[in-house]
N, CA, C and O atoms as a printed pandas DataFrame, in Angstrom:
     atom_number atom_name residue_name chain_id  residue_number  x_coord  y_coord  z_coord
0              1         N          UNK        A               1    0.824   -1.184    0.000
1              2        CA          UNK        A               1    0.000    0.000    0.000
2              3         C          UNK        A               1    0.870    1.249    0.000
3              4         O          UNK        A               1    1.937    1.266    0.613
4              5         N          UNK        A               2    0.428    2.266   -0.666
5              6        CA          UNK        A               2    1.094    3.729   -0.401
6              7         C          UNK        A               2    0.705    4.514    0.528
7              8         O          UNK        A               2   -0.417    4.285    0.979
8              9         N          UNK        A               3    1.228    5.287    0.916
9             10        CA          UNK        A               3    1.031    6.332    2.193
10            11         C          UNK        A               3    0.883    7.623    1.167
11            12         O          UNK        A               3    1.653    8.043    0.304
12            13         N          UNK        A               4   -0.826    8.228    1.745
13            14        CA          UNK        A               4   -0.806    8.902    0.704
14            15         C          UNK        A               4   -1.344   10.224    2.246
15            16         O          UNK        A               4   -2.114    9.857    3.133
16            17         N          UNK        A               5   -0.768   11.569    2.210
17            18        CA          UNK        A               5   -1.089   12.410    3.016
18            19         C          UNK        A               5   -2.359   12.861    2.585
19            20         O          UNK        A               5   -2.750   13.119    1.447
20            21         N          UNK        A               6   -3.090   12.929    3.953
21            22        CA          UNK        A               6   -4.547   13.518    4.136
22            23         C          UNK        A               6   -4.757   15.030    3.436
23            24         O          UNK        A               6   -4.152   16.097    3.545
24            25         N          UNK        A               7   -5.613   14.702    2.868
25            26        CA          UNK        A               7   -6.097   16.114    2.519
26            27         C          UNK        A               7   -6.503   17.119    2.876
27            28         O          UNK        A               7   -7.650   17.148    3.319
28            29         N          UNK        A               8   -5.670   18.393    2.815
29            30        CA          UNK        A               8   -5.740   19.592    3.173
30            31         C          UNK        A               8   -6.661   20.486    3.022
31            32         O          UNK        A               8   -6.222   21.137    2.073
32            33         N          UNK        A               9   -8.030   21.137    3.440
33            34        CA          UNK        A               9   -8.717   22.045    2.912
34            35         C          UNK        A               9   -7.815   23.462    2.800
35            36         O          UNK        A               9   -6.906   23.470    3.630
36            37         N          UNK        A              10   -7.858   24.377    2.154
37            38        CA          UNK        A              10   -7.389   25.264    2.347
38            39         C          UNK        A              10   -8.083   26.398    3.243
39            40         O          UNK        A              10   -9.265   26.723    3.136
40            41         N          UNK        A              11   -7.245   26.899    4.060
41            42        CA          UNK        A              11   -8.110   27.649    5.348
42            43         C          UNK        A              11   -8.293   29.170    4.326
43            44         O          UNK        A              11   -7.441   29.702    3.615
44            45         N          UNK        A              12   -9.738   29.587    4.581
45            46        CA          UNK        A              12   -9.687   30.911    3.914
46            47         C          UNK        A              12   -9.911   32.037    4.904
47            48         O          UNK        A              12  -10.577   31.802    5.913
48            49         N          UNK        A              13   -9.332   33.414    4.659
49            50        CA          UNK        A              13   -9.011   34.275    5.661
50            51         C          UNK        A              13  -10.459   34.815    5.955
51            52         O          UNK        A              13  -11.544   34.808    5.374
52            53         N          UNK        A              14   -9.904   35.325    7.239
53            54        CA          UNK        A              14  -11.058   35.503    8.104
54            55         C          UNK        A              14  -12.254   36.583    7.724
55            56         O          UNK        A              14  -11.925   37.668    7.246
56            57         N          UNK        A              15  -13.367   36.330    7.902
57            58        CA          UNK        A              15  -14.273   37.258    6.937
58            59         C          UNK        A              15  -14.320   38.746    8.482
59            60         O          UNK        A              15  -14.044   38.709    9.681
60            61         N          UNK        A              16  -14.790   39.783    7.591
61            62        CA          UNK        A              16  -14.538   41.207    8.165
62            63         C          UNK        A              16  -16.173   41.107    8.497
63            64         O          UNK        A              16  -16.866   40.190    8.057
64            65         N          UNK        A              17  -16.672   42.149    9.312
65            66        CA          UNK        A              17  -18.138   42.754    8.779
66            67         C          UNK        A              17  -18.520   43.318    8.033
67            68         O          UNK        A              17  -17.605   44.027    7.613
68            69         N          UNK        A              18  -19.596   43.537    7.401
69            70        CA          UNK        A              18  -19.887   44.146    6.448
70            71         C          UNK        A              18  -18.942   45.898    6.288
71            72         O          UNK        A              18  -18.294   46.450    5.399
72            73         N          UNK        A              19  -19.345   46.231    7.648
73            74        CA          UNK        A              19  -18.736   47.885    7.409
74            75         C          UNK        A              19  -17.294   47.626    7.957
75            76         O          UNK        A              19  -16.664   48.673    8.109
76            77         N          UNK        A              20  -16.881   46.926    8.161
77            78        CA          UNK        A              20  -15.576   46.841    8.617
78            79         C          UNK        A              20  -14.583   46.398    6.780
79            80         O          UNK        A              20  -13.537   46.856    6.322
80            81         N          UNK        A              21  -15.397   45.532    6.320
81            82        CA          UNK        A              21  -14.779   45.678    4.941
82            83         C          UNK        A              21  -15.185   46.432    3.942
83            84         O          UNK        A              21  -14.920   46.220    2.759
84            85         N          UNK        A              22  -15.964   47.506    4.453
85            86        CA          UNK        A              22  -16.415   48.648    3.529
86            87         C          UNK        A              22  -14.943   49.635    4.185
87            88         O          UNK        A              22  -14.073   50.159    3.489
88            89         N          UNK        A              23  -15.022   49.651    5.394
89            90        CA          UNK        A              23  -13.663   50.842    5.528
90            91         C          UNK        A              23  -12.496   50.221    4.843
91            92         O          UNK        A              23  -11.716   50.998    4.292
92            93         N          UNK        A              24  -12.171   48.515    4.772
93            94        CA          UNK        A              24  -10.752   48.125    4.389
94            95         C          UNK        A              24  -11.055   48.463    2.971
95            96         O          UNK        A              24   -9.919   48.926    2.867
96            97         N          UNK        A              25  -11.506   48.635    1.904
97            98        CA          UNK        A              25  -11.909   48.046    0.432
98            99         C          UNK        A              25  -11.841   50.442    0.414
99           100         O          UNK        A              25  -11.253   51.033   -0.492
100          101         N          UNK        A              26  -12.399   51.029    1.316
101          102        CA          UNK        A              26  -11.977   52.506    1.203
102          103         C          UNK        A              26  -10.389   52.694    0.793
103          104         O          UNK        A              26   -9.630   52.975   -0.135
104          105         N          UNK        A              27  -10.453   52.360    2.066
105          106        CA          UNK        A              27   -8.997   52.969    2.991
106          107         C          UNK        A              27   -7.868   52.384    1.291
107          108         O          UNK        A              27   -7.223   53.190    0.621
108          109         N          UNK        A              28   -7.951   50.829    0.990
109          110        CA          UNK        A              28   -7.444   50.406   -0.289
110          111         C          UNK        A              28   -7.488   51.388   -1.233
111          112         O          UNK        A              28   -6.399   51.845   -1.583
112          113         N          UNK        A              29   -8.818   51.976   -1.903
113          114        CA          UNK        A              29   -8.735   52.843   -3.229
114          115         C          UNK        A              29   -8.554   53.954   -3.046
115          116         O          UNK        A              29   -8.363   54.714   -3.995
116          117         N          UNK        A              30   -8.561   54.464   -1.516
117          118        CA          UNK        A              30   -7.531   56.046   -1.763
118          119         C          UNK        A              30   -6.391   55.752   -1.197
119          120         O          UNK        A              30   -5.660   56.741   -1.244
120          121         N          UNK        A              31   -5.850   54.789   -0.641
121          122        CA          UNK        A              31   -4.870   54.991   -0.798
122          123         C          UNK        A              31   -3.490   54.636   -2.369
123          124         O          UNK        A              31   -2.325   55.003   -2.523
124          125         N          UNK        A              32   -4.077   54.103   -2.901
125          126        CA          UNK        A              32   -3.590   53.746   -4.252
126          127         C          UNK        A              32   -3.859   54.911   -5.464
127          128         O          UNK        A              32   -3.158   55.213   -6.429
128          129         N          UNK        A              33   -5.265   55.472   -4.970
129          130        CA          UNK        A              33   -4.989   57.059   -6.097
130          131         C          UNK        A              33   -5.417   58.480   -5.202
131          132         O          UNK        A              33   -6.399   58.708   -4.496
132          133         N          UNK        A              34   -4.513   59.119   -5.477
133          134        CA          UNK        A              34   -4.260   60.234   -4.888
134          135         C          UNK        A              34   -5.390   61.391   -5.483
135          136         O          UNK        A              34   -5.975   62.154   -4.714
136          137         N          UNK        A              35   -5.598   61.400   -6.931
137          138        CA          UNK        A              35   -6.710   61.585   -6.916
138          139         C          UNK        A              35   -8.580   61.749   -6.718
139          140         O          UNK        A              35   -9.375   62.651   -6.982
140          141         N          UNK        A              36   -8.718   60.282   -6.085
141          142        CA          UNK        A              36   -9.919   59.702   -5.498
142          143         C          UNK        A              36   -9.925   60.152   -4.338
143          144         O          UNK        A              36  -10.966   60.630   -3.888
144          145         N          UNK        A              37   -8.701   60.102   -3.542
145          146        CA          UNK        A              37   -8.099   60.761   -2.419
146          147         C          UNK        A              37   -8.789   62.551   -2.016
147          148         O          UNK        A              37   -9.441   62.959   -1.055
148          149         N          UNK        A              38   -8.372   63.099   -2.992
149          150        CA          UNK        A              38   -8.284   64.226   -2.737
150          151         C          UNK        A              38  -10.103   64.568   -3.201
151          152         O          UNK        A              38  -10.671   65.561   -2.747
152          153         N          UNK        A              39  -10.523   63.982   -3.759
153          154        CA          UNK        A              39  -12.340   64.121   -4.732
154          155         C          UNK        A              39  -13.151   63.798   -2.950
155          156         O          UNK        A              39  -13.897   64.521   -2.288
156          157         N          UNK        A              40  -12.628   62.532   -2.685
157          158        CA          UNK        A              40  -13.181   62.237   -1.293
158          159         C          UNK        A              40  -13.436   62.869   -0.135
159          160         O          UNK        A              40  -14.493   62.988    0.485
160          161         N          UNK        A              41  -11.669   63.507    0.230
161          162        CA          UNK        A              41  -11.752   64.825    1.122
162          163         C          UNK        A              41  -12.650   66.111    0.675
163          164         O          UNK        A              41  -13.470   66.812    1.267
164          165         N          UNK        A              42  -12.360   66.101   -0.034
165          166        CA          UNK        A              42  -13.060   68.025   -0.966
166          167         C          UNK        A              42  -14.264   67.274   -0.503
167          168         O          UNK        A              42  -14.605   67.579    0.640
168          169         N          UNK        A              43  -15.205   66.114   -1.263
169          170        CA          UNK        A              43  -16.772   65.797   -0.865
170          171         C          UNK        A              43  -16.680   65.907    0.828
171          172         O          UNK        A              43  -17.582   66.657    1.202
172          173         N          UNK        A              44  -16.065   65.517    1.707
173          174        CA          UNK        A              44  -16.142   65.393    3.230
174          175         C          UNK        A              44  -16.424   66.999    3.497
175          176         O          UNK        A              44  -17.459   67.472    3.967
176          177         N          UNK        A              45  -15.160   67.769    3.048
177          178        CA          UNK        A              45  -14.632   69.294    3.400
178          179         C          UNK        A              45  -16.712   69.962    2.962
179          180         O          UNK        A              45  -17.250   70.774    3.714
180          181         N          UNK        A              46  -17.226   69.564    2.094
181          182        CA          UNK        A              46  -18.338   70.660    1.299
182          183         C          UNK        A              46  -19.418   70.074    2.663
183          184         O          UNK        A              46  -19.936   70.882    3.433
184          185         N          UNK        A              47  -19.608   68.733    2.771
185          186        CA          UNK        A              47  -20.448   68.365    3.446
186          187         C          UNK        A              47  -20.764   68.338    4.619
187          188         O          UNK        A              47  -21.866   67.983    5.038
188          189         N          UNK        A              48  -19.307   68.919    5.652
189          190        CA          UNK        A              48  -19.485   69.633    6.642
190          191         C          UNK        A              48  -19.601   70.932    6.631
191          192         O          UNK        A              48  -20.187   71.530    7.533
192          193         N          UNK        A              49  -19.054   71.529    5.607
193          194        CA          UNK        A              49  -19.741   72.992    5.642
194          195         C          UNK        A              49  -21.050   73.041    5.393
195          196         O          UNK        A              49  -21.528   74.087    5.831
196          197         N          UNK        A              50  -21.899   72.288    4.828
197          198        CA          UNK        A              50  -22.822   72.576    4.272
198          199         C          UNK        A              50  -23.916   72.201    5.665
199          200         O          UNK        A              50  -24.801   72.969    6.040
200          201         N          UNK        A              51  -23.603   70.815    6.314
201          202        CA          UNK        A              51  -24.147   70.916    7.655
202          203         C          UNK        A              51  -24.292   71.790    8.670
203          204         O          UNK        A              51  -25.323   71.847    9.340
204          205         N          UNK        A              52  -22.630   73.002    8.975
205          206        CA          UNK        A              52  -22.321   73.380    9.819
206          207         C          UNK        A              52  -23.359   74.844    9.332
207          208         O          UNK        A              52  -23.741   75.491   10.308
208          209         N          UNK        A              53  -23.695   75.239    8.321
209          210        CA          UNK        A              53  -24.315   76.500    7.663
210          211         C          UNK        A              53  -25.569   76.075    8.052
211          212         O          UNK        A              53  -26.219   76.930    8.653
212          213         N          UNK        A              54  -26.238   74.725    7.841
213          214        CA          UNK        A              54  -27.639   74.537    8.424
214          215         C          UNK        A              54  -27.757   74.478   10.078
215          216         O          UNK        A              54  -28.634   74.862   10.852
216          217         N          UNK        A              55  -26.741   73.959   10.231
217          218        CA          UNK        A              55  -27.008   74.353   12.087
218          219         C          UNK        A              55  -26.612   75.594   12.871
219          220         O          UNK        A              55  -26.851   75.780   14.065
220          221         N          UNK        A              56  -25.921   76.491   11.975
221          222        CA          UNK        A              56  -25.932   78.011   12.381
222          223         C          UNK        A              56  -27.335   78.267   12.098
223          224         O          UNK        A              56  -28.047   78.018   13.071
224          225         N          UNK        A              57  -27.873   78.631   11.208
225          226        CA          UNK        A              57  -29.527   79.048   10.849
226          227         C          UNK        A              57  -30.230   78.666   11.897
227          228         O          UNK        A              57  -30.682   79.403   12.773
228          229         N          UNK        A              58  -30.347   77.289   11.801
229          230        CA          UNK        A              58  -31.134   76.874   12.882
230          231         C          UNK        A              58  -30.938   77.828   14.306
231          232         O          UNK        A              58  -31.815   78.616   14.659
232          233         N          UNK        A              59  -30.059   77.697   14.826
233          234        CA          UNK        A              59  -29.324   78.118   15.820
234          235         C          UNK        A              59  -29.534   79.992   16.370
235          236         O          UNK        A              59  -29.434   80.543   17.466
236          237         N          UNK        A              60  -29.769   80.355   15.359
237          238        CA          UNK        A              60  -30.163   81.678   15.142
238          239         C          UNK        A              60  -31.281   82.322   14.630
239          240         O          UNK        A              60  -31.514   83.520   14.465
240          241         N          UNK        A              61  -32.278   80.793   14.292
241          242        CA          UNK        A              61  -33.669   81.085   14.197
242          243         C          UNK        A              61  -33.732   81.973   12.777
243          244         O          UNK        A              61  -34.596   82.843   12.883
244          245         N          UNK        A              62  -33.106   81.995   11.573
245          246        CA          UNK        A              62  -32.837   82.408   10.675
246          247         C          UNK        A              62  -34.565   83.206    9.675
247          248         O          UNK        A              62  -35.183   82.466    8.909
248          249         N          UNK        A              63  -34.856   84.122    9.819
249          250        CA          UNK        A              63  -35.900   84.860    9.693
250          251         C          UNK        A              63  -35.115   85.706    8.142
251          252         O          UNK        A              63  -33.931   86.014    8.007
252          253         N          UNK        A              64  -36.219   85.897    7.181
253          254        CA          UNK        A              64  -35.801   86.840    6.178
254          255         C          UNK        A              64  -36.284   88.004    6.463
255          256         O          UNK        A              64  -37.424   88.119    6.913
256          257         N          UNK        A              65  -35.270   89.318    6.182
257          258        CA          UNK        A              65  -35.993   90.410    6.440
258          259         C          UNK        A              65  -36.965   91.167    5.865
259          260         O          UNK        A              65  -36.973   91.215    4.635
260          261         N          UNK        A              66  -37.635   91.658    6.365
261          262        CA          UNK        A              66  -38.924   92.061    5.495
262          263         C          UNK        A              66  -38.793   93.101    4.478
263          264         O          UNK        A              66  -38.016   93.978    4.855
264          265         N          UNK        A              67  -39.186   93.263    3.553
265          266        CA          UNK        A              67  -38.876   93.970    2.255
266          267         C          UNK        A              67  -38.929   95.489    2.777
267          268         O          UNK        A              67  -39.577   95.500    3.823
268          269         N          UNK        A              68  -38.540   96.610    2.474
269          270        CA          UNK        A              68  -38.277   97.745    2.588
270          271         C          UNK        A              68  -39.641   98.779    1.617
271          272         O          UNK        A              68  -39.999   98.656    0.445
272          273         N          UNK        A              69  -40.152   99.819    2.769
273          274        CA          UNK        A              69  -41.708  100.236    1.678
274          275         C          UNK        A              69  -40.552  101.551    1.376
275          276         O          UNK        A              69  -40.843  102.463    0.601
């Protein structure tokens, strides 16, 4: 008889969570283009200003002034 070694499954790497491999699969395509990079920040940079302008208004009860007779 031959001696034949047991068969190996191959172990496959460990699965992430869903949003945990949404940040790795990010963090991957900007860091590889510097361009996507920089489109990403600028979208972050507009979208807190654009929040921070709605919660001043709010904040100040933002009224238009009334037209001039």
């Amino acid at each position: 008889m031959s001696t034949v070694a047991p068969a190996v499954e191959p172990v496959a790497p460990a699965r992430s969570s869903g949003l945990a491999a949404i940040f790795e699969h990010t963090r991957y395509v900007l860091g590889e283009n510097r361009v996507t990079a920089f489109a990403f920040g600028l979208l972050i940079v507009i979208v807190f200003a654009r929040c921070s302008v709605l919660m001043w208004f709010h904040t100040i009860r933002w009224r238009p002034t009334p037209p001039r007779r």
